[in-house]
N, C-alpha and C positions, 0 to 999 in steps of 0.2 A: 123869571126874567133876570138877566145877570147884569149887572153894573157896565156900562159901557166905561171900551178902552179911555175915551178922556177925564171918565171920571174917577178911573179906576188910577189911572197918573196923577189926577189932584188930590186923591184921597193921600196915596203914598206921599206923596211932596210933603203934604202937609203933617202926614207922619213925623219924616227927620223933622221939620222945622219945630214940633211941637218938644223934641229933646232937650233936656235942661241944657242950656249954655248955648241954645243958637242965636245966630247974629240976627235973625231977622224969623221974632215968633209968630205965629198964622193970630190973623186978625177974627175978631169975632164974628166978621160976614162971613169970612171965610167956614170958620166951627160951624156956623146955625147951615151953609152952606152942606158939608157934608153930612150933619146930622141928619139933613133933609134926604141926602141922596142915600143914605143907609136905612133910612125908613122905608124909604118906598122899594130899598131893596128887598128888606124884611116881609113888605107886606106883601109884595108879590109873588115872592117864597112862602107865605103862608098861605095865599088865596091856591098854589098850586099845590101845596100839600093835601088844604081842602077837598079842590078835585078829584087829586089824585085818589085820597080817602073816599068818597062818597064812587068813585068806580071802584074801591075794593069788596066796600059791602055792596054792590049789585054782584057782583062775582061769588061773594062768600054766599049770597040769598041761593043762588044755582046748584051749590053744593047739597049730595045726596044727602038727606037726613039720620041722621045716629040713629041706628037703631040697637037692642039688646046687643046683638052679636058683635058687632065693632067695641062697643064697650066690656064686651067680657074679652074680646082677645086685646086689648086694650091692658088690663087688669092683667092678661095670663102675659104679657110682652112684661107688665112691670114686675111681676113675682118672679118671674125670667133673669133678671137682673142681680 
């Protein structure tokens, strides 16, 4: 899930305002505010990652199994080098 466009504007706003020397610093509801909205950025990128990882190992399960042969040309590709 990606950050919606308005909060993707408050976050930046409140980027410049957090610059040493601005006229008007972000207030602490505002901080605890986007902390909030970067969390649930995070965890939603990680619940997808999750996913996305548990459909790789069902894919990796499907794969034909190693046998002798692949591992010795395996060995003969590396002596190759």
């Amino acid at each position: 899930m990606s950050i919606s466009p308005e909060n993707q504007t408050f976050i930046s706003q409140l980027r410049f305002r957090m610059a040493p020397g601005s006229a008007e610093p972000p207030t602490l509801d505002e901080m605890k505010r986007a902390i909030l909205i970067l969390r649930d950025s995070r965890a939603a990128a990680s619940a997808a990652n999750a996913a996305s990882a548990a459909g790789k190992r069902t894919s990796a399960a499907k794969k034909a199994p190693i046998t002798q042969a692949s591992i010795a040309n395996a060995l003969a590709d590396l002596d190759s080098m």
